[in-house]
Backbone bond lengths (Angstrom), bond angles and torsions (degrees), N, CA, C in turn:
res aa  C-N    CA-C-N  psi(-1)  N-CA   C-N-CA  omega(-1)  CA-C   N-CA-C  phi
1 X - - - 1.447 - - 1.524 109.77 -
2 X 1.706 114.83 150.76 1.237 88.04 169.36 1.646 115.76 -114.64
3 X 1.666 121.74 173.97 0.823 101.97 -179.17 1.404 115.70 -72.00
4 X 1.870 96.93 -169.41 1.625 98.73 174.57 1.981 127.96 -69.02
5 X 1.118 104.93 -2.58 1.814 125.57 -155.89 1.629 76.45 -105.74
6 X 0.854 127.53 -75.35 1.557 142.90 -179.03 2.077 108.24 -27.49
7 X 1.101 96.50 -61.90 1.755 120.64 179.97 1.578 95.17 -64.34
8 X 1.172 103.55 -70.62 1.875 100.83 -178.95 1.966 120.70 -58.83
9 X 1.179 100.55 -16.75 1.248 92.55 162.34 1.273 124.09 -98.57
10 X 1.462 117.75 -21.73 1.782 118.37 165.58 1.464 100.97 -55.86
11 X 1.576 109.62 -48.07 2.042 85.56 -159.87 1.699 91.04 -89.33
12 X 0.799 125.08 0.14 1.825 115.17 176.81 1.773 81.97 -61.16
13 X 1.277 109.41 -89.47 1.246 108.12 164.42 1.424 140.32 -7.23
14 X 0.947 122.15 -54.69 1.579 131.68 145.04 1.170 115.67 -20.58
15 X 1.114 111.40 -79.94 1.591 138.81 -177.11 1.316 117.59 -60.82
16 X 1.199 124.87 -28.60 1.722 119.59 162.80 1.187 107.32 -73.90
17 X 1.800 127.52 -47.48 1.264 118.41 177.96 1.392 111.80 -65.71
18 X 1.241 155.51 -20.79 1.458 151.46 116.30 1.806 114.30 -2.42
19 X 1.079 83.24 -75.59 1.753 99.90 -167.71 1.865 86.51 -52.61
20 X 1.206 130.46 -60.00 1.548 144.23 -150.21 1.485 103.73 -71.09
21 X 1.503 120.17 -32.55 1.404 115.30 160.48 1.415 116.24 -93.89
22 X 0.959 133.68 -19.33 1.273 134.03 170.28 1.922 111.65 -49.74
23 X 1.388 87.90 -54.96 1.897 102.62 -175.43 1.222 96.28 -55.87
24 X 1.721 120.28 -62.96 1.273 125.76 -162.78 1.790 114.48 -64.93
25 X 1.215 107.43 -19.85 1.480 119.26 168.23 1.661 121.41 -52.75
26 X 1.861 83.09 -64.66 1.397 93.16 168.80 1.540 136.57 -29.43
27 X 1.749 83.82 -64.50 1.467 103.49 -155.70 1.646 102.31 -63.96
28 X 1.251 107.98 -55.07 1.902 114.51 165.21 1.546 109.76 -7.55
29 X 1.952 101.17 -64.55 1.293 108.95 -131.79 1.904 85.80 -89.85
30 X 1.234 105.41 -14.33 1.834 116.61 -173.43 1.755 96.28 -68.79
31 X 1.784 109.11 -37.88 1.631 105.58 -157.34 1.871 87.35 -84.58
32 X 1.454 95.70 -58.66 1.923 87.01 -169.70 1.678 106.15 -39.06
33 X 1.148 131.91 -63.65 1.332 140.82 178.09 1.695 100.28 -28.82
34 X 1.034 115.10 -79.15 1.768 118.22 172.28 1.515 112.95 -30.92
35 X 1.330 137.47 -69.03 1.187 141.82 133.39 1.654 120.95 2.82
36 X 1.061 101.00 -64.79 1.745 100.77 -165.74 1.404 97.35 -80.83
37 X 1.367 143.83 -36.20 1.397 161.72 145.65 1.231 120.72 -11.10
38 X 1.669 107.26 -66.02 1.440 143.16 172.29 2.013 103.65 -69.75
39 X 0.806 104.72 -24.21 1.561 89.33 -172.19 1.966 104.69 -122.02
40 X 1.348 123.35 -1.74 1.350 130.84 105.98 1.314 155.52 17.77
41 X 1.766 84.17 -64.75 1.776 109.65 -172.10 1.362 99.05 -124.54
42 X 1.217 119.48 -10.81 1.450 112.77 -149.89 1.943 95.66 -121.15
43 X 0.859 131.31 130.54 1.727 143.62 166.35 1.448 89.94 -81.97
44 X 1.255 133.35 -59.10 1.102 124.47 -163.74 1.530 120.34 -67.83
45 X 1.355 120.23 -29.85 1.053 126.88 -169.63 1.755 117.94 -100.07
46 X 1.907 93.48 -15.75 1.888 102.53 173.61 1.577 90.81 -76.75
47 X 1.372 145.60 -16.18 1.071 133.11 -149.24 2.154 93.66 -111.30
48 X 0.630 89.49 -28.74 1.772 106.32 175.62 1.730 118.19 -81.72
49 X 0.875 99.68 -23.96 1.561 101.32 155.31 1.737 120.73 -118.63
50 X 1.303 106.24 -7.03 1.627 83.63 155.48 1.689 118.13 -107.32
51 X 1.603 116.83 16.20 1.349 122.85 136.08 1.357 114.76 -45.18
52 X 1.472 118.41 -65.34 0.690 131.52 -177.48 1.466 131.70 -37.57
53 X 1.400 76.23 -76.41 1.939 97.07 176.74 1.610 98.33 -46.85
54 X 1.538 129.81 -43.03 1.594 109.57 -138.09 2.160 79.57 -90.77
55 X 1.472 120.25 -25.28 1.494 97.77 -173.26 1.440 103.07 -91.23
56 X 1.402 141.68 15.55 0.890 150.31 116.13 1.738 121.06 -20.66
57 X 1.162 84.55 -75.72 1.954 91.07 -169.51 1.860 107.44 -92.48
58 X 1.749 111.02 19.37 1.415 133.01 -168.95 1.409 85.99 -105.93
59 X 1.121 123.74 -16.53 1.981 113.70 -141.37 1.587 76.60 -135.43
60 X 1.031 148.47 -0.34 1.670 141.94 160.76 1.260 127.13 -103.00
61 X 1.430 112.97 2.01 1.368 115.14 -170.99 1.701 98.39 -126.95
């Protein structure tokens, strides 16, 4: 069994790794969103990331 110090520090634990993907979730889903937004409006910038993207997936194969 474990003790009580033991239990409260697993889910303390828990709960930051919660909180730590949650933020990191966010922030991902805040930048791709900006991105897809930005390239959207932009000719210049749909054309600058699928430079991107295609020597990207040019340089892995």
């Amino acid at each position: 069994m474990q003790s009580t110090l033991e239990k409260h520090k697993n889910d303390s634990t828990d709960r930051r790794n919660k909180v730590d993907f949650k933020a990191t979730m966010r922030s991902a889903f805040a930048k791709s969103t900006a991105i897809w937004n930005k390239v959207g409006r932009s000719v210049q910038t749909a054309e600058a990331v699928r430079n991107v993207a295609e020597s990207a997936l040019a340089s892995q194969m």
